[in-house]
N, CA, C and O of each residue as an XYZ file, in Angstrom:
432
protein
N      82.264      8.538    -40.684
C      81.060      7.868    -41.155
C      79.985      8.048    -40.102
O      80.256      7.518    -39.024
N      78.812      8.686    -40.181
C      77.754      8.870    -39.343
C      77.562      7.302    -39.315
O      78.069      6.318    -39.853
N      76.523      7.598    -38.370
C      75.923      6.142    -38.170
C      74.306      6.638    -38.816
O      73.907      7.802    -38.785
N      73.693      5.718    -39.263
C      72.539      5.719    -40.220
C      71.326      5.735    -39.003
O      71.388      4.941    -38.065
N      70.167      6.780    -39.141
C      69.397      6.571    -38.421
C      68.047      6.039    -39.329
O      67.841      6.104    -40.541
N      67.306      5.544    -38.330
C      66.297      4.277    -38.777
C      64.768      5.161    -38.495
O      63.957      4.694    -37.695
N      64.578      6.032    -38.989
C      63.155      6.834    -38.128
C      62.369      6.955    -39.304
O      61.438      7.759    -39.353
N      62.708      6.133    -40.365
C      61.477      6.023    -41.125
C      60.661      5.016    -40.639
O      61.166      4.081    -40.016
N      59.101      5.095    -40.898
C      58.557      4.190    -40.525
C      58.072      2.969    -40.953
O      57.337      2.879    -41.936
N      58.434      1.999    -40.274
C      58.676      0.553    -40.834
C      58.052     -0.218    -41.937
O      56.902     -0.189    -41.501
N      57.958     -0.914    -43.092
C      57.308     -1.252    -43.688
C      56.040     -1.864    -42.854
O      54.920     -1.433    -43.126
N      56.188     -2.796    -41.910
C      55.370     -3.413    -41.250
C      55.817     -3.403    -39.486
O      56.916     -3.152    -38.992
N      54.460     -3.792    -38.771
C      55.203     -3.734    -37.496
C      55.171     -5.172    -36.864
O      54.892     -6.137    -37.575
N      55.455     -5.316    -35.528
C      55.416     -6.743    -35.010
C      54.345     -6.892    -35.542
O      54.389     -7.510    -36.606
N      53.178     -6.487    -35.135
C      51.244     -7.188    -35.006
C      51.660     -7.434    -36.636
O      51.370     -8.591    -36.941
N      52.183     -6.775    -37.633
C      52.271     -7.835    -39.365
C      52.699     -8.961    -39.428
O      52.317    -10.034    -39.895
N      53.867     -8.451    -38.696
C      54.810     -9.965    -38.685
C      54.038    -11.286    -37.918
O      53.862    -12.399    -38.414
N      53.686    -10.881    -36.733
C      52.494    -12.111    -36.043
C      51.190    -12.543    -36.991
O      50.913    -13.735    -37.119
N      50.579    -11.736    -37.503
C      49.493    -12.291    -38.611
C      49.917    -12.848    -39.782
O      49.154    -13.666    -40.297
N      51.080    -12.572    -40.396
C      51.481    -13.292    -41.277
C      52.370    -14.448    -41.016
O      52.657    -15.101    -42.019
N      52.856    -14.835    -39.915
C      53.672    -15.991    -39.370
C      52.180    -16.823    -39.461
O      52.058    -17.711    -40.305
N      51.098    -16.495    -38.575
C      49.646    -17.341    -38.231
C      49.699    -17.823    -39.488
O      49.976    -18.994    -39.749
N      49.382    -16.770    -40.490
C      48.771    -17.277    -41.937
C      49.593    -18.642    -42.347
O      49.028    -19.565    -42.934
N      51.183    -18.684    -41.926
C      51.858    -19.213    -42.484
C      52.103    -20.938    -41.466
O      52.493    -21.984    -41.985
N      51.812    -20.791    -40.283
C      51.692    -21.970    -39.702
C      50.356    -22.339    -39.218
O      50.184    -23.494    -38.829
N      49.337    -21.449    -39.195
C      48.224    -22.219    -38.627
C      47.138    -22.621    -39.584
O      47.293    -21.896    -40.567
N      46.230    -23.330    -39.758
C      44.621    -23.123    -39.969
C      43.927    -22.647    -39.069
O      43.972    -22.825    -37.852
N      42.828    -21.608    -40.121
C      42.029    -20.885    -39.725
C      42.399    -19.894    -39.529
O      43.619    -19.855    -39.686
N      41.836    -18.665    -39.146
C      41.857    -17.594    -39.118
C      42.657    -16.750    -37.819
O      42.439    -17.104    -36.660
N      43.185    -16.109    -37.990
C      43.798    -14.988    -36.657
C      42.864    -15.159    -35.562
O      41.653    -14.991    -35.710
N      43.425    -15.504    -34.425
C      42.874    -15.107    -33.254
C      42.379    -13.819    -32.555
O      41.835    -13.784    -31.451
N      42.644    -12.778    -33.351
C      42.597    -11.207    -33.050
C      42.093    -10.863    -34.744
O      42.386     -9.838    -35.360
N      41.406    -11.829    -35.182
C      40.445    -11.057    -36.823
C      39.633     -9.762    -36.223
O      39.895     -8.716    -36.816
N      38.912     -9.683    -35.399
C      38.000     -9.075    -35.096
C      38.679     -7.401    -34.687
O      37.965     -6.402    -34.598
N      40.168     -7.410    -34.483
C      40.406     -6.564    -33.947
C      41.103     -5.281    -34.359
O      42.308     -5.456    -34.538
N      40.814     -4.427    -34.498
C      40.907     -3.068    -36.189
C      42.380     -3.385    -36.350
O      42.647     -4.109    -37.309
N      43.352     -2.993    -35.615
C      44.808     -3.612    -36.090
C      45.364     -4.209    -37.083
O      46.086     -3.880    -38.025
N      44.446     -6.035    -36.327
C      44.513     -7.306    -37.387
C      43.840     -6.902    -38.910
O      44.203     -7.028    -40.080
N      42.350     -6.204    -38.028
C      41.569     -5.881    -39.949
C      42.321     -5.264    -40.903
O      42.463     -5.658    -42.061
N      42.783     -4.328    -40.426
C      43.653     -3.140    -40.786
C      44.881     -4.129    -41.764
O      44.848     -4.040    -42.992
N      45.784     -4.921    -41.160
C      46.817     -5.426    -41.578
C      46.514     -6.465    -42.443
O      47.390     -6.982    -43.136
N      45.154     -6.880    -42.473
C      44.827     -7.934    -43.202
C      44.077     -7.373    -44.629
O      44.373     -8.004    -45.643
N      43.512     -6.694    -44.719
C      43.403     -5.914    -45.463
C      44.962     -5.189    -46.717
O      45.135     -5.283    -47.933
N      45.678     -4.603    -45.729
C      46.944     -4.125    -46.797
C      47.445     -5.142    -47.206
O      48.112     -5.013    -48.233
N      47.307     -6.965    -46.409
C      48.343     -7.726    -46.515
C      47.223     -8.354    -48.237
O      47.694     -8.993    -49.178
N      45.780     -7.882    -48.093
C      45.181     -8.608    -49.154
C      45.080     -7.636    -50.907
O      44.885     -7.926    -52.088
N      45.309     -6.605    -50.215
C      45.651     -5.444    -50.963
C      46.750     -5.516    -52.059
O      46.724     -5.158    -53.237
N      48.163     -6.349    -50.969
C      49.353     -6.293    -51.093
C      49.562     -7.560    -52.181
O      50.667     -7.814    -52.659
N      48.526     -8.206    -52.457
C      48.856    -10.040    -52.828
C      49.053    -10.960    -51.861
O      48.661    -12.106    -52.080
N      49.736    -10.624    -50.530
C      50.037    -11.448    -49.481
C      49.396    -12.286    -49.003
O      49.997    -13.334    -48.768
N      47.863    -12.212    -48.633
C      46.861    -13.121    -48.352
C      45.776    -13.221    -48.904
O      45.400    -12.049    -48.869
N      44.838    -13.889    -49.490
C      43.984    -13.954    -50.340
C      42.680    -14.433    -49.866
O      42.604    -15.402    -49.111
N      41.650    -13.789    -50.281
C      40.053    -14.160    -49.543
C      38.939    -14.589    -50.516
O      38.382    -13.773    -51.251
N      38.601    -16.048    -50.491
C      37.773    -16.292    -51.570
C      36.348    -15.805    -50.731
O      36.134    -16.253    -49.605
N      35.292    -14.739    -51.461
C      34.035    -14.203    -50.432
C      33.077    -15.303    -51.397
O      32.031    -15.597    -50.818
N      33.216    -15.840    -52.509
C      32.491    -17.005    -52.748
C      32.616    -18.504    -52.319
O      31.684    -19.305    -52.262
N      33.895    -18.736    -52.035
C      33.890    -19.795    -51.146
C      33.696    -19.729    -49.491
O      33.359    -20.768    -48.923
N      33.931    -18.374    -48.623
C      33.315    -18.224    -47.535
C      31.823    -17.983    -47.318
O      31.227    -18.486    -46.366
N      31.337    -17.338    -48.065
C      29.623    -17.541    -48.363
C      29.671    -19.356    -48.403
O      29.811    -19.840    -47.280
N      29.599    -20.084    -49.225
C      29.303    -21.122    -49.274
C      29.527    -21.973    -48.425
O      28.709    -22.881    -48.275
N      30.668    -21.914    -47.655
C      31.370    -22.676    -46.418
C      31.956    -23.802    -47.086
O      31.979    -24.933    -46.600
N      32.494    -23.443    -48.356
C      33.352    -24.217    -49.269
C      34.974    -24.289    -49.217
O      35.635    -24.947    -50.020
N      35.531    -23.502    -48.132
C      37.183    -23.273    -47.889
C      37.541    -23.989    -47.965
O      36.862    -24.940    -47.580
N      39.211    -24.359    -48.630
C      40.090    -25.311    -47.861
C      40.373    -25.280    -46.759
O      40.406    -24.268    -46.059
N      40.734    -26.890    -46.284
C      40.635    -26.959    -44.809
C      41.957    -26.310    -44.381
O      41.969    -26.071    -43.173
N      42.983    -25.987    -44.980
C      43.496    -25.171    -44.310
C      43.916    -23.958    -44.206
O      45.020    -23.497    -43.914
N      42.793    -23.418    -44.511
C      41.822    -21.646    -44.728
C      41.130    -21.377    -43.802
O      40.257    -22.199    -43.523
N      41.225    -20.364    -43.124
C      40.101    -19.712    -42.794
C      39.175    -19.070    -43.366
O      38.342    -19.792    -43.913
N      38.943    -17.533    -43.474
C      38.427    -16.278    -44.457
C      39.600    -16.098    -45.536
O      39.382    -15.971    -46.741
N      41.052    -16.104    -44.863
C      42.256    -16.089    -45.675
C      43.114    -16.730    -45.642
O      43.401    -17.444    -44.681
N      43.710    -16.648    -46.626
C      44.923    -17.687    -46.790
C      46.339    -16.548    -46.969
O      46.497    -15.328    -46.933
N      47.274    -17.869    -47.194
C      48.597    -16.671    -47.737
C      48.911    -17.450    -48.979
O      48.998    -18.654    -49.222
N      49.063    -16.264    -49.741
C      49.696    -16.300    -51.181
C      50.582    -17.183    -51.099
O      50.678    -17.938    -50.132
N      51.276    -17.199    -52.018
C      52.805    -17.773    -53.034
C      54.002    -16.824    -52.668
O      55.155    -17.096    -52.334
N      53.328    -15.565    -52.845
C      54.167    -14.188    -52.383
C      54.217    -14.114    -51.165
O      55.307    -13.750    -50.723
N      52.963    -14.453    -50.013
C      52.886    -13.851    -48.917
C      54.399    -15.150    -48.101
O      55.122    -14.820    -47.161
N      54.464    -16.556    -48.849
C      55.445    -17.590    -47.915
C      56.944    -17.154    -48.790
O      57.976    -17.682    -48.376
N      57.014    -16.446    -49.676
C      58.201    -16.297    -50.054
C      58.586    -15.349    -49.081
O      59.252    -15.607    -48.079
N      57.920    -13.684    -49.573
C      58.495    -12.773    -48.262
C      58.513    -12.928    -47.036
O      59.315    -12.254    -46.389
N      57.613    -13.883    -46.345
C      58.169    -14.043    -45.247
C      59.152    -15.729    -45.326
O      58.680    -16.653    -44.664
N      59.959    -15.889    -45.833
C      60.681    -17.200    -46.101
C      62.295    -15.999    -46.313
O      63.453    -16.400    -46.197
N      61.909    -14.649    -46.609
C      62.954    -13.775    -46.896
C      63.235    -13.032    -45.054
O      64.232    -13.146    -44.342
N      62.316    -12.523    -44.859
C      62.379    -11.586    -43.983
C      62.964    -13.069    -42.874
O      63.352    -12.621    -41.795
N      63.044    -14.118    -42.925
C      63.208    -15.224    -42.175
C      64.700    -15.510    -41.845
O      65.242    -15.624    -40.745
N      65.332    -15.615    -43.382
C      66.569    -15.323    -44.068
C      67.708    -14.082    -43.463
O      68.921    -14.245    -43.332
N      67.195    -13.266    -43.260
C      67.025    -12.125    -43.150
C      68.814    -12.425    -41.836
O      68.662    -13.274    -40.958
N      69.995    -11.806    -41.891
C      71.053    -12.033    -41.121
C      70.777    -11.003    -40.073
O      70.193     -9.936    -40.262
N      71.487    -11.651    -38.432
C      71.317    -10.820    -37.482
C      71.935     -9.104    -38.069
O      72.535     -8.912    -39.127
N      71.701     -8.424    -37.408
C      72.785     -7.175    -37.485
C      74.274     -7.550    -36.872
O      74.324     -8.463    -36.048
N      75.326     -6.957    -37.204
C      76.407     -6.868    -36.250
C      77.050     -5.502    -36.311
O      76.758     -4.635    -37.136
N      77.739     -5.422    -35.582
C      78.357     -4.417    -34.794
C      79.609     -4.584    -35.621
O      79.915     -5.642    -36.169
N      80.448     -3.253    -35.685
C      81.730     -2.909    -36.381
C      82.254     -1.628    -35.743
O      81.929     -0.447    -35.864
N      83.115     -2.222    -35.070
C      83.492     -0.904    -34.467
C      85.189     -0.023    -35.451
O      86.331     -0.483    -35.496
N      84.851      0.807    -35.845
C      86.046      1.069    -36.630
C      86.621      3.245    -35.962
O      86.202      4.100    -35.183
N      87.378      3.118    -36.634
C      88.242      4.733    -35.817
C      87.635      5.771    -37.047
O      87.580      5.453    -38.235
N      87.247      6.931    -36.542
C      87.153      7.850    -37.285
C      87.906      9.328    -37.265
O      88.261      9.791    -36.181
N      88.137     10.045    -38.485
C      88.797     11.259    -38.150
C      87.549     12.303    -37.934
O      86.366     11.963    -37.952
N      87.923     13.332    -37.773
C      87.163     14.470    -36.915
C      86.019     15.065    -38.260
O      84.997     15.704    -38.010
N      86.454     14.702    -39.611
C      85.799     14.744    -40.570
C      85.169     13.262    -41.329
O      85.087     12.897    -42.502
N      84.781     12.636    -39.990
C      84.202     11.369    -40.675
C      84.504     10.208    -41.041
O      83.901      9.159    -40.811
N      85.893     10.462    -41.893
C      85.972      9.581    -42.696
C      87.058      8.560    -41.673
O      88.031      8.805    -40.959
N      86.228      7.205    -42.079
C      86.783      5.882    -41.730
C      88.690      5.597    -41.857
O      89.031      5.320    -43.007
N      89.715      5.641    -40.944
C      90.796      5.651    -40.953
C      90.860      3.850    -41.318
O      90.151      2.893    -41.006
N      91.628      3.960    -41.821
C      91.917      2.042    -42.289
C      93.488      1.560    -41.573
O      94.583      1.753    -42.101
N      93.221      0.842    -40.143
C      94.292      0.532    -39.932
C      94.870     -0.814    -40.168
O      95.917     -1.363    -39.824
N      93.752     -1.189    -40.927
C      94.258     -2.926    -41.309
C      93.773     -4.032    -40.344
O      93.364     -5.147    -40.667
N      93.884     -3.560    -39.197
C      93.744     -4.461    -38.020
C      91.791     -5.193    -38.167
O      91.291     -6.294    -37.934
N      91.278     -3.942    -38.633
C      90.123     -4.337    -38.807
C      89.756     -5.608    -39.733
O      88.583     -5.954    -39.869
């Protein structure tokens, strides 16, 4: 059994995961809005359904108070309520023959 390599590139990276945790415990807006990264991620995340931007209630200065420019979806606290969920990895160490395949000695 090879071992599986991971070199596709990630759905999201840390800097997603940190803007969407914010969305999900703070009011107001990202501390790093201003910064192409955050725009960047906030953008796919509004793209995505994940966070949502009323531009008629920010014109007006009508937000809920616990809004900034954006909020997070319904979707955006489920997937991350999943990715949360989410079990460590573990390790399995098992014997292999010279063609791969997994020998079963029971002990495992």
């Amino acid at each position: 059994m090879k071992e599986q390599e991971y070199t596709k590139e990630p759905m999201m990276t840390p800097n997603h995961l940190d803007i969407l945790i914010h969305y999900y415990t703070a009011p107001g807006d990202h501390p790093r809005i201003d910064a192409p990264a955050v725009e960047q991620a906030v953008e796919e995340f509004v793209s995505d359904g994940i966070l949502w931007e009323d531009r008629d209630k920010i014109r007006m200065g009508n937000r809920p108070s616990n809004c900034g420019k954006y909020c997070i979806t319904e979707k955006g606290r489920v997937w991350l309520l999943m990715i949360l969920k989410t079990p460590y990895p573990t390790l399995k160490q098992m014997w292999i023959d010279g063609n791969d395949n997994v020998i079963d000695t029971g002990l495992l």
